[in-house]
C-alpha positions as CSV (number, residue, x, y, z in Angstrom):
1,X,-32.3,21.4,-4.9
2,X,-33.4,17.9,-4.8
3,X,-32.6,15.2,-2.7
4,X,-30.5,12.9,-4.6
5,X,-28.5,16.0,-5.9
6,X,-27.5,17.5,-2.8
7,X,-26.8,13.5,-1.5
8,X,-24.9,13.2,-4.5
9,X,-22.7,16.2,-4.4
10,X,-21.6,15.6,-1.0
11,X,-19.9,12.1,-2.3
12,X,-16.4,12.3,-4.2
13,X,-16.3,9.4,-5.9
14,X,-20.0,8.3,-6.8
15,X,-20.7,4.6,-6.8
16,X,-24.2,3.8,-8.3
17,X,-24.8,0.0,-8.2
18,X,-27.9,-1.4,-10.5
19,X,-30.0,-4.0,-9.6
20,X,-33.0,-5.9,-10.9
21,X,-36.1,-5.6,-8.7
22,X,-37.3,-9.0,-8.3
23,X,-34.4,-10.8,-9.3
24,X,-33.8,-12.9,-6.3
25,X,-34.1,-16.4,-5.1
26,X,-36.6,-14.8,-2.4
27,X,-38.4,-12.3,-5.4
28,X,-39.7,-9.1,-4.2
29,X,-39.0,-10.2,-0.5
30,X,-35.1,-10.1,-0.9
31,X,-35.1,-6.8,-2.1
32,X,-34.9,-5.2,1.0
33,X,-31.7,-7.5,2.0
34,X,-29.8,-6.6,-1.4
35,X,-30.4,-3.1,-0.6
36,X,-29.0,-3.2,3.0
37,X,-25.9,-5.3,1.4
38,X,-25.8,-2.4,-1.3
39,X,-25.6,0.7,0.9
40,X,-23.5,-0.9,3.4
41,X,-21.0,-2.0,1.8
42,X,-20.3,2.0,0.6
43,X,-22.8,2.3,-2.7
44,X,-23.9,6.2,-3.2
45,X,-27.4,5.2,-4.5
46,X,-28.7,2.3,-5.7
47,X,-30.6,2.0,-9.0
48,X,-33.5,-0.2,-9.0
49,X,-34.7,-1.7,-12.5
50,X,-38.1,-2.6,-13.4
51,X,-38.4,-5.9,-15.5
52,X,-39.8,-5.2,-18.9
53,X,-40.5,-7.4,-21.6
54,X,-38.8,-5.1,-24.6
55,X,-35.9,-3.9,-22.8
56,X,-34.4,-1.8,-25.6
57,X,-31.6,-0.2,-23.8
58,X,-30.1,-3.6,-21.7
59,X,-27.7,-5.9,-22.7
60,X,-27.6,-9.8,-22.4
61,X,-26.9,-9.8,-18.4
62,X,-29.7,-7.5,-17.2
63,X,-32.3,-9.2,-19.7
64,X,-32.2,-11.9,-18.1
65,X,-32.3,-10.5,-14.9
66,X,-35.4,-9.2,-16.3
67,X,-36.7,-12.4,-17.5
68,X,-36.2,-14.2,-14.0
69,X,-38.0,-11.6,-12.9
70,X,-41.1,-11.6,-15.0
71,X,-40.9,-15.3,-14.1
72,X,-41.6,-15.0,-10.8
73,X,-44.7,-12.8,-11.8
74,X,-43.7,-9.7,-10.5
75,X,-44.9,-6.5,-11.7
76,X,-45.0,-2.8,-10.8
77,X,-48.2,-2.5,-8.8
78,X,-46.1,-5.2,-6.4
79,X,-43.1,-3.0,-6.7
80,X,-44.2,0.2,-6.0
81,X,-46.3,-0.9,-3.2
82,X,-43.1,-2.6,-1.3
83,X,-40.9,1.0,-2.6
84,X,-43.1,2.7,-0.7
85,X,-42.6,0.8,2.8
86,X,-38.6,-0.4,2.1
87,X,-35.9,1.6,3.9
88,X,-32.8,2.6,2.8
89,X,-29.5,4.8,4.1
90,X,-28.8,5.9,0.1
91,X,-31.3,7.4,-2.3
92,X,-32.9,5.0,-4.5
93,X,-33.3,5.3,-8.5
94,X,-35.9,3.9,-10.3
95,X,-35.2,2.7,-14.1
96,X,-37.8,2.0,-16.2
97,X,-39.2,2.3,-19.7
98,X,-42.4,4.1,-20.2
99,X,-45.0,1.6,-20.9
100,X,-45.4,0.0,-17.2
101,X,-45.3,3.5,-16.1
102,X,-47.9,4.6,-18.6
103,X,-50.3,1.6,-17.9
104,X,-49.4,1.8,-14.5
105,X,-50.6,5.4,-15.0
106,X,-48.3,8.0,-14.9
107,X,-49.7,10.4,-12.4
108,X,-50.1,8.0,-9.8
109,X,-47.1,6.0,-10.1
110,X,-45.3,9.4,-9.3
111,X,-47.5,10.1,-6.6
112,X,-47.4,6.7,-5.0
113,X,-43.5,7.3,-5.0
114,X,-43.3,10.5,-3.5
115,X,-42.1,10.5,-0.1
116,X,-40.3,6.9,-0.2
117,X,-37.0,6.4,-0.8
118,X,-37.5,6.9,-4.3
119,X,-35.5,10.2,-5.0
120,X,-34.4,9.5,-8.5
121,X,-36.0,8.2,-12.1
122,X,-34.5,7.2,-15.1
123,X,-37.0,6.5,-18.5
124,X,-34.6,5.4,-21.7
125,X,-37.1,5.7,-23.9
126,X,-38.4,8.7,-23.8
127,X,-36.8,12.4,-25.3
128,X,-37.0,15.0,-23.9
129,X,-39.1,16.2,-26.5
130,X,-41.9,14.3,-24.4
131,X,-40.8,14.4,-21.2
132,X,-43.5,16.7,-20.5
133,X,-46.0,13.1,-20.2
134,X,-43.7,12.8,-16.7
135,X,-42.6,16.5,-15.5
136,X,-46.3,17.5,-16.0
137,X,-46.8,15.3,-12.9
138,X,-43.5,16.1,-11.3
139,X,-44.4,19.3,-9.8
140,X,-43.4,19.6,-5.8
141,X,-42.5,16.1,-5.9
142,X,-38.6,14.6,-4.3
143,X,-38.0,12.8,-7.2
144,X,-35.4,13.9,-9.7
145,X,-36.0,12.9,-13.3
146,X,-32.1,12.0,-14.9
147,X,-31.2,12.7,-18.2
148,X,-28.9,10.1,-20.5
149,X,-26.4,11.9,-22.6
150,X,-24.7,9.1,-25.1
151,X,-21.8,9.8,-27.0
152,X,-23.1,10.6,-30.4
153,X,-25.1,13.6,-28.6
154,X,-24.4,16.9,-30.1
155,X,-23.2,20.2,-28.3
156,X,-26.2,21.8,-28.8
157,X,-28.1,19.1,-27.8
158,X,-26.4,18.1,-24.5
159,X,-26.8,21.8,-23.5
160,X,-30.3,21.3,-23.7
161,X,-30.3,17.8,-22.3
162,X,-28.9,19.6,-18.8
163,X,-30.3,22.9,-19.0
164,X,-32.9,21.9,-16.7
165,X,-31.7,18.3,-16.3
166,X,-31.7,16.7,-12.1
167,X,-30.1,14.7,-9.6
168,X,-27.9,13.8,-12.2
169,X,-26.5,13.2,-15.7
170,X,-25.9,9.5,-16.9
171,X,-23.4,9.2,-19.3
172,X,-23.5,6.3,-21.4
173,X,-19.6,5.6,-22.4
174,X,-20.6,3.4,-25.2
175,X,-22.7,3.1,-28.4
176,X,-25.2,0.4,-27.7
177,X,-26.5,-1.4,-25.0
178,X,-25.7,-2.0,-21.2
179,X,-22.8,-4.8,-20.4
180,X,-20.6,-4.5,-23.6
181,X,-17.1,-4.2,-21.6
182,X,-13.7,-2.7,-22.9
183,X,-15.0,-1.0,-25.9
184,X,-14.7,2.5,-24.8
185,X,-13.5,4.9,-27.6
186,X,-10.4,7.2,-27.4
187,X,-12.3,10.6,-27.4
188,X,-14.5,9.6,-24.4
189,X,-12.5,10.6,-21.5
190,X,-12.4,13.9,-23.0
191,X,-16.4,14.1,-23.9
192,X,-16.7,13.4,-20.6
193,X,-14.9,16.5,-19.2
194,X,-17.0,18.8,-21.8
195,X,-19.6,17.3,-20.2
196,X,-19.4,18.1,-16.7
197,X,-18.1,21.7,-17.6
198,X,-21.4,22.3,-18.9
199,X,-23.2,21.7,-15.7
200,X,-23.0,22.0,-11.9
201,X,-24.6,18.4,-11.4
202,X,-22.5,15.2,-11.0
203,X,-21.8,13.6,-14.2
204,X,-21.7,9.5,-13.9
205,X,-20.6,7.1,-16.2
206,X,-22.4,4.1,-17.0
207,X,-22.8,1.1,-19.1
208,X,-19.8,-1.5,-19.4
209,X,-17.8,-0.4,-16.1
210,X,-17.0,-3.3,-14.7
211,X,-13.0,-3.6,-13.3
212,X,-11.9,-1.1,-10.7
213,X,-9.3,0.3,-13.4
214,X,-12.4,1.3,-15.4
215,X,-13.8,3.0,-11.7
216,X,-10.8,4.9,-11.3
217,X,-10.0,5.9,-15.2
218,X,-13.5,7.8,-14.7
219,X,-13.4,8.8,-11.6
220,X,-10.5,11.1,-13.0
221,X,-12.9,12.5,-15.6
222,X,-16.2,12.2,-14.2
223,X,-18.1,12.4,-10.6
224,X,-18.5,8.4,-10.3
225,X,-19.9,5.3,-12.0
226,X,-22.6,3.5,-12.5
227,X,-21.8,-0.5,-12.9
228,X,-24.8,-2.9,-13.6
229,X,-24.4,-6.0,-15.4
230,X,-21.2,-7.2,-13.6
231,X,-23.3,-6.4,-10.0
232,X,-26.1,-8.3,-11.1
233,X,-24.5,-11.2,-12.9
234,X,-22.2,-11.0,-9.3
235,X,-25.2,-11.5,-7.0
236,X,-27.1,-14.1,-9.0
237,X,-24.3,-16.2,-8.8
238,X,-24.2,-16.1,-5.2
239,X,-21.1,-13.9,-5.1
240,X,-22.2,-11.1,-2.7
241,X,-19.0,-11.1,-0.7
242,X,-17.5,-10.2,-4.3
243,X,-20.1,-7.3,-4.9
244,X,-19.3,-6.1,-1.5
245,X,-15.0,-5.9,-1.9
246,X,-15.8,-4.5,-5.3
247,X,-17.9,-1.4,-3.6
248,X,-15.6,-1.0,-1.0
249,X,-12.2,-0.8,-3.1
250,X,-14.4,1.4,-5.4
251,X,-15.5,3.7,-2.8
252,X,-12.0,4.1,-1.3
């Protein structure tokens, strides 16, 4: 078993905050500061985004996050290379879409991870039809590759989406892309119970929590949340104390 599984099944109600690396008034440098606010203030993990040019699966919020990012010319080689020295008290996730990581080049960007704090990876755009261009170079490795199950995925699919699936299984609770809020549908609650009675690994819900009444309507049917754009909307407008009462009467 993995790292970030074994973390993750000790926790009862899983709080996954996502952040944009480089999306700070200090860049790169601040990232080790919203990471210390992050796992202090109660967060399970913490997922780390990579800022990509094309990002297919993020709303309006995390975009820009993205953008401000890009503006500030930083680019995977710089983030890898402070992942590899940052501490943290929580497992970190890396999200990312596959072309940094291919022209980063696949095989070392795994290896250059392995052994930091890096325990989990998430990859949107890629099925697991071709996952094999990352597992091939997974082998012995702490890092757990997670697999997305949205709501329009089949039976027979999902039970092939966590036959073999890691660390954990990302739920996405809507159709479309991250930060659309209060547009859950009436059957999700329950497609999220199927879900997690076809594996043994935690089964989080993401995209468009953002209120602690979403938290705790999934926490009922589900091992925990993820929550993204309202966390990194929160800290780029300077409301960290915010960020940190959210965690907290999340956690709780």
């Amino acid at each position: 078993m993995k790292t970030l599984e074994k973390h993750l099944k000790s926790i009862d109600k899983i709080f996954i905050p996502y952040i944009m690396a480089g999306d700070h008034e200090k860049g790169l440098d601040g990232l080790q500061e919203t990471v210390n606010l992050l796992a202090d203030a109660g967060a399970s993990a913490i997922e780390i985004g990579i800022p990509f040019s094309d990002p297919v699966a993020d709303g309006p919020v995390i975009e820009q996050a993205g953008l401000r990012a890009l503006a500030k010319k930083v680019n995977l080689t710089d983030i890898v290379r402070l992942l590899k020295t940052i501490q943290s008290a929580v497992p970190l996730i890396v999200m990312t879409y596959m072309n940094p990581v291919y022209q980063y080049g696949t095989e070392k960007f795994l290896t250059d991870l392995d052994g930091s704090a890096v325990k989990g990876l998430i990859v949107p755009d890629v099925p697991l039809e071709a996952q094999n261009f990352i597992t091939d170079y997974l082998g012995g490795k702490d890092i757990a590759l997670v697999q997305l199950v949205s709501l329009t995925t089949g039976l027979e699919r999902q039970k092939e989406l966590v036959k073999n699936a890691e660390g954990f299984i990302y739920a996405v609770a809507i159709n479309g892309v991250t930060g659309k809020e209060h547009a859950y549908t009436d059957h999700l609650d329950a497609h999220l119970i199927n879900l997690s009675n076809l594996t043994e690994l935690p089964v989080c819900v993401g995209f468009g929590v953002s209120s602690l009444s979403d938290v705790e309507r999934f926490n009922k049917v589900s091992s925990g949340v993820i929550v993204g754009s309202k966390i990194v909307r929160d800290l780029h407008e300077g409301k960290s104390d915010e960020v940190v009462e959210f965690i907290r009467a999340a956690t709780n």
